[in-house]
C-alpha positions as CSV (number, residue, x, y, z in Angstrom):
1,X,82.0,89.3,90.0
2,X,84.7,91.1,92.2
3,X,88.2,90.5,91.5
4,X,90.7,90.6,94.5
5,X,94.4,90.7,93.1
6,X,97.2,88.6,94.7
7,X,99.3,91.1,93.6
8,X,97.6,94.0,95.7
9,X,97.4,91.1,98.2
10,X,101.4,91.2,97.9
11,X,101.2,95.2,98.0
12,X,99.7,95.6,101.7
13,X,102.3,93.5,103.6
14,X,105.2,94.4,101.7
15,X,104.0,98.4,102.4
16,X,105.2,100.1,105.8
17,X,103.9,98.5,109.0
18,X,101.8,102.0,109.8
19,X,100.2,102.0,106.5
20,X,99.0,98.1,106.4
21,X,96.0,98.4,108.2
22,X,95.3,101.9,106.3
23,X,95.8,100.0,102.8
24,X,93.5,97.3,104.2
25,X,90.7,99.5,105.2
26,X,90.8,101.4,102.2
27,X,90.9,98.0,100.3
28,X,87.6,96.7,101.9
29,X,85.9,100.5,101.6
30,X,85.9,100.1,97.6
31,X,84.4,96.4,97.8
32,X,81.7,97.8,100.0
33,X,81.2,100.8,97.9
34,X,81.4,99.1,94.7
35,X,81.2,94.8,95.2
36,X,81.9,94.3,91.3
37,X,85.1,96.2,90.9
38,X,88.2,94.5,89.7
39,X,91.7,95.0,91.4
40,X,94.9,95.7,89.3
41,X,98.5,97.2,89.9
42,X,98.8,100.1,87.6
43,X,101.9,102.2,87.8
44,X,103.5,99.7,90.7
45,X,99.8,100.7,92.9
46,X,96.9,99.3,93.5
47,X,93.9,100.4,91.5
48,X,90.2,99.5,91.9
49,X,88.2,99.5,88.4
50,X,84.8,99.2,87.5
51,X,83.8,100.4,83.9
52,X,86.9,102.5,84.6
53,X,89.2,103.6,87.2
54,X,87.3,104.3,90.5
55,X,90.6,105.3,92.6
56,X,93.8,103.9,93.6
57,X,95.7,103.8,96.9
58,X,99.4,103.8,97.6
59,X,102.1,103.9,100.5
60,X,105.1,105.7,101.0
61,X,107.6,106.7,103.9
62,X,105.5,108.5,106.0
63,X,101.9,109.0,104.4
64,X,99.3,106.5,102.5
Protein backbone atom coordinates (compact mmCIF):
# COMPACT_ATOMS: atom_id res chain seq x y z
CA UNK A 1 0.00 0.00 0.00
CA UNK A 2 1.61 3.50 -0.83
CA UNK A 3 2.71 5.64 1.95
CA UNK A 4 2.52 9.47 1.57
CA UNK A 5 4.56 11.26 4.39
CA UNK A 6 3.24 14.35 6.21
CA UNK A 7 6.51 15.15 6.65
CA UNK A 8 7.38 15.45 2.81
CA UNK A 9 3.84 16.88 2.80
CA UNK A 10 5.58 19.63 5.21
CA UNK A 11 8.84 19.61 2.75
CA UNK A 12 7.02 21.05 -0.58
CA UNK A 13 5.43 24.23 1.03
CA UNK A 14 8.12 25.10 3.24
CA UNK A 15 10.65 24.71 -0.09
CA UNK A 16 11.11 27.88 -2.43
CA UNK A 17 7.88 29.06 -4.16
CA UNK A 18 9.65 28.12 -7.82
CA UNK A 19 10.50 24.77 -6.74
CA UNK A 20 6.83 23.79 -5.14
CA UNK A 21 5.18 22.77 -8.13
CA UNK A 22 8.66 21.02 -9.32
CA UNK A 23 8.72 19.02 -5.92
CA UNK A 24 4.98 18.17 -6.51
CA UNK A 25 5.39 16.81 -9.98
CA UNK A 26 8.26 14.90 -9.14
CA UNK A 27 6.30 13.60 -6.04
CA UNK A 28 3.29 12.36 -8.16
CA UNK A 29 5.88 10.90 -11.03
CA UNK A 30 7.26 8.18 -8.42
CA UNK A 31 3.52 7.22 -7.29
CA UNK A 32 2.76 6.74 -10.91
CA UNK A 33 5.97 4.93 -11.63
CA UNK A 34 5.92 2.84 -8.67
CA UNK A 35 2.11 3.02 -6.67
CA UNK A 36 3.61 0.89 -3.63
CA UNK A 37 6.61 2.97 -2.67
CA UNK A 38 6.84 4.40 0.77
CA UNK A 39 7.83 8.14 1.50
CA UNK A 40 10.52 9.10 4.08
CA UNK A 41 12.80 12.15 4.96
CA UNK A 42 16.32 10.83 4.83
CA UNK A 43 19.13 13.30 5.30
CA UNK A 44 16.44 16.39 5.95
CA UNK A 45 14.92 15.23 1.96
CA UNK A 46 12.47 13.42 0.77
CA UNK A 47 13.07 9.87 -0.44
CA UNK A 48 10.80 7.46 -2.22
CA UNK A 49 11.47 3.64 -1.26
CA UNK A 50 10.32 0.53 -2.45
CA UNK A 51 12.48 -2.68 -1.50
CA UNK A 52 15.04 0.11 -1.41
CA UNK A 53 15.80 3.57 -2.30
CA UNK A 54 14.24 4.43 -5.72
CA UNK A 55 15.40 8.28 -5.64
CA UNK A 56 15.02 11.27 -3.65
CA UNK A 57 14.32 14.94 -4.51
CA UNK A 58 15.41 18.09 -2.85
CA UNK A 59 15.25 22.02 -3.12
CA UNK A 60 17.65 24.62 -2.71
CA UNK A 61 18.19 28.39 -3.60
CA UNK A 62 18.01 28.33 -7.07
CA UNK A 63 17.77 24.64 -8.43
CA UNK A 64 15.52 21.47 -7.38
Amino acid sequence: MPTRSRAVDAYIPAAPTFARPLLERLRAAFHVGCPDLVERIKWGVPSFEHHGILGGMAAFQEHV
